[in-house]
C-alpha positions in Angstrom: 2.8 146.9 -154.6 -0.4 148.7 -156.1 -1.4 147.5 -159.5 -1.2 150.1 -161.5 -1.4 148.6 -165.4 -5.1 148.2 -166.7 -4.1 144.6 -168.5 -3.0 143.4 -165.3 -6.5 144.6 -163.5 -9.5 141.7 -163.5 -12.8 142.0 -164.6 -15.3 142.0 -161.7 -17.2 138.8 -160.8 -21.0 138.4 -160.5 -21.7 141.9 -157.7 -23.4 141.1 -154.6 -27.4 141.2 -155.1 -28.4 144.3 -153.1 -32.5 144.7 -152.2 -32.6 148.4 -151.1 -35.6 150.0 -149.9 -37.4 152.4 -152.2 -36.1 156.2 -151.6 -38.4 158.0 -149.0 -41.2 159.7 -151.2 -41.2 163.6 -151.5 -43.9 164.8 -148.1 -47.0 166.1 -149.4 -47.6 170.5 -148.6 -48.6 171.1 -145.2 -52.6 171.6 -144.9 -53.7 175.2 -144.8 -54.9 175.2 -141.5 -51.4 174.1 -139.9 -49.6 177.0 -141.8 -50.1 179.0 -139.1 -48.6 176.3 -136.4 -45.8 175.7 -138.9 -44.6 179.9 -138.5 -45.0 179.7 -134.8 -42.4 176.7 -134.7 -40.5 178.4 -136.9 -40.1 181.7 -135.9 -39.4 180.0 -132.3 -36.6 178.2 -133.6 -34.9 181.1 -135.4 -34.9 183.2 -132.3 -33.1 180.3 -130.3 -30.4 179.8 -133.1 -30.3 183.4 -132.9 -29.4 183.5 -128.9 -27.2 181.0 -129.1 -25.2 181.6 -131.9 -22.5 183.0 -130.0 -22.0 179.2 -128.8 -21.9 177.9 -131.7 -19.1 180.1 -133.4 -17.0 179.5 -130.4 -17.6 175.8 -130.6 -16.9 176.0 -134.8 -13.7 177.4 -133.8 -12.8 174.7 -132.0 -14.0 171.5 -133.2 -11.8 169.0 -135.2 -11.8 169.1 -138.8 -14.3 166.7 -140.0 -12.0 165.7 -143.2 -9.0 164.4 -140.5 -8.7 161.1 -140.6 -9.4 159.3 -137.4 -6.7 157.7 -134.9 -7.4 154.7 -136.5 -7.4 155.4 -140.0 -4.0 157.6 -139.4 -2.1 154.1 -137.8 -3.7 152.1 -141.0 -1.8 155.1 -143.4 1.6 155.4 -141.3 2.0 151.4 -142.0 1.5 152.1 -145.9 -2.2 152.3 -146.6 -3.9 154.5 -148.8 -6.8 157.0 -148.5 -9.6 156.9 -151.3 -11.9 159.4 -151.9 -15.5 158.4 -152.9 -16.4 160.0 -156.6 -18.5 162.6 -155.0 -16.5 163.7 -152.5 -18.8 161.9 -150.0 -16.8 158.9 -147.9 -13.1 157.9 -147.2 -11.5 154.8 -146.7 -8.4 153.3 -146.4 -7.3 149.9 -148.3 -4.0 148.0 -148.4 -1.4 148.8 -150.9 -1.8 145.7 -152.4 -5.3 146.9 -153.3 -6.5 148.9 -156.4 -9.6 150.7 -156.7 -11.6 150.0 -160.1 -12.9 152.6 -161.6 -15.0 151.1 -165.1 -18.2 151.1 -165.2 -20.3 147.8 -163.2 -23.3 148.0 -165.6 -24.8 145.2 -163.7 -24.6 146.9 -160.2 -27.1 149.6 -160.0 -27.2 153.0 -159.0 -26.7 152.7 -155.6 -23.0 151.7 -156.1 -20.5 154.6 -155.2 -17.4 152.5 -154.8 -15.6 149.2 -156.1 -11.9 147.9 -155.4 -9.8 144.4 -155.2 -6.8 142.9 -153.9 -5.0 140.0 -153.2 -3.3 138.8 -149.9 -1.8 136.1 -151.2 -0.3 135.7 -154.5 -1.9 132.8 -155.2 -5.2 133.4 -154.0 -8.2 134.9 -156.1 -9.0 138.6 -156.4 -11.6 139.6 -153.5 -13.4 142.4 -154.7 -15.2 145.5 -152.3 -18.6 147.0 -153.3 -19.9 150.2 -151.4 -23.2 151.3 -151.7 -25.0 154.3 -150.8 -28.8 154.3 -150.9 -31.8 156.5 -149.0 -33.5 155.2 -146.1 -36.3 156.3 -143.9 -35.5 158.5 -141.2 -35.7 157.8 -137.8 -34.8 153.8 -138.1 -33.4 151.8 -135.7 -30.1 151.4 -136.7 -29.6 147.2 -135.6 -33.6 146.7 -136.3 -32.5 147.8 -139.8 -29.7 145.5 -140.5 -31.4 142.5 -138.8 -34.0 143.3 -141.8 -31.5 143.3 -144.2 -29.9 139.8 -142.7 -33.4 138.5 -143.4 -33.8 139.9 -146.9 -30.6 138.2 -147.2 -31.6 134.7 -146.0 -34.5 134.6 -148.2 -31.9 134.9 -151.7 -32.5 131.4 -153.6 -28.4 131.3 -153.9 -27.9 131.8 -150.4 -27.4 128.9 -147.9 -25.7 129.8 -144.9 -26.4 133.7 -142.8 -24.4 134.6 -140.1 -25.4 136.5 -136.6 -25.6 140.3 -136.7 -22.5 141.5 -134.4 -21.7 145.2 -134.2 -18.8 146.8 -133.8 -18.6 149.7 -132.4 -16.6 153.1 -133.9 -15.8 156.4 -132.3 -18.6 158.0 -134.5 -20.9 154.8 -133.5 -22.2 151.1 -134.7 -21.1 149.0 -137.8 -23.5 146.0 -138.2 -22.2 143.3 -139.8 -23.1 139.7 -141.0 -21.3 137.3 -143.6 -23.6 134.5 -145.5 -22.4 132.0 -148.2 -24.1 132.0 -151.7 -23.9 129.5 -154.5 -23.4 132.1 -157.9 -22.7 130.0 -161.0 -19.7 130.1 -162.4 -17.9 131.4 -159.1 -19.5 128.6 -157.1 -19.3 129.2 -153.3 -18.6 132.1 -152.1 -18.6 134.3 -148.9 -20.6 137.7 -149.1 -19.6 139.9 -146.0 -21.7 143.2 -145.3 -20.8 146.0 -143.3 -23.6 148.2 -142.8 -23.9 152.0 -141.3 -26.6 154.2 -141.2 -26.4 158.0 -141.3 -28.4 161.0 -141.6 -30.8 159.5 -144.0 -28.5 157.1 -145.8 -27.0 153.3 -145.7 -23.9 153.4 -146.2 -23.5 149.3 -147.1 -19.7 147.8 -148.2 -19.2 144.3 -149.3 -16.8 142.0 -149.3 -16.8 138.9 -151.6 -13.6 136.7 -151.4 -13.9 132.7 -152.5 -15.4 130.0 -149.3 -12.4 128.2 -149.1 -10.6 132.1 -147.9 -13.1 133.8 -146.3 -11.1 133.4 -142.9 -7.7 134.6 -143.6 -9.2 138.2 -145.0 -11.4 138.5 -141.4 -9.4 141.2 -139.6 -8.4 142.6 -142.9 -12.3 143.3 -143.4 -13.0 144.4 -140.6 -10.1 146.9 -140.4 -11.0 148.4 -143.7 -14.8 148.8 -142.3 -13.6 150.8 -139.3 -11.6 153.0 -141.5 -14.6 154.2 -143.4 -16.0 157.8 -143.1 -18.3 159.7 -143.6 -17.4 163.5 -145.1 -20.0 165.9 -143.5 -19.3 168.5 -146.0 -20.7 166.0 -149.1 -23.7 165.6 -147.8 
């Protein structure tokens, strides 16, 4: 069952320590002299869009609606999940219904973070809590070369004692990176950290999973399930 009653929701633990890049910087004006190069290009390109916009309608008409839920998103809601909607309109995913999104304020979490929710699989268990993130990133970036950065960023944490392997798993839309690594963060002692990691158009997308050591195993499939589900909504962009 969802938990709906805000005395019976937790307080989040100690987030994940996130090291994003700094935001691309604004490009400087083109220099005079290239003006002229730039309008060439241009003008080029608006005469091809031009020819071969009759393509295009035809293919609008028929291409899937980008807010559909995928196959495998659709089998995780027939057996009782439920969709979220980013704040912004921006991503989907789909959790458990034993899950409930929070929706206070992190104060301690940054900017970057666009998306927080916990469950439980077993009563007994402790709350494991999910962090999305959503920060810029430099264009044109190797999408593995990028994540095997972030895995070293990771290794170099004080707290941290233990990084996993970068494995990918691939999605009909293309590659989740993923890695787990166990962190020492008083007073939650060890704990495992798992990040799934996607890059598009300009952005990481970046969700984390933080679940006690001792239960890092038994929430494996159910981490990775929730990863695949996630989606990016064109139109929010």
């Amino acid at each position: 069952m969802r938990r709906e009653h805000v005395s019976s929701v937790p307080e989040p633990g100690e987030p994940p320590t996130i090291a994003f890049p700094p935001a691309p910087s604004t490009p400087t004006s083109a220099h005079p002299s290239s003006r002229r190069h730039v309008f060439i290009v241009v003008s080029v390109i608006a005469l091809c869009l031009l020819l071969l916009g009759g393509g295009f309608l035809i293919y609008s008409a028929t291409r899937p609606d980008v807010d559909t839920p995928s196959s495998f998103t659709a089998s995780l809601l027939d057996v009782g999940w439920e969709l979220h909607t980013s704040k912004n309109g921006d991503f989907t995913l789909a959790l458990p219904p034993s899950w409930s999104r929070y929706t206070k304020a992190i104060p301690t979490s940054g900017p970057y973070l666009k998306f927080a929710a916990w469950g439980v699989s077993v009563e007994e268990h402790q709350e494991t809590w999910l962090y999305v993130f959503k920060a810029p990133v430099r264009s044109g970036q190797a999408a593995q070369s990028h994540f095997e950065h972030e895995r070293v960023q990771i290794r170099s944490d004080p707290a941290v004692v233990r990084v996993s392997d970068l494995r990918e798993i691939e999605v009909p839309d293309g590659s989740i990176y993923t890695l787990t690594s166990v962190a020492i963060r008083s007073p939650s002692g060890r704990r495992s950290e798992t990040l799934y990691g996607i890059l598009h158009r300009g952005y990481e997308y970046r969700l984390v999973f933080i679940v006690p050591l001792e239960q890092k195993d038994e929430y494996d499939f159910l981490f990775d399930d929730i990863a695949k589900s996630f989606e990016v909504v064109e139109s929010g962009q």
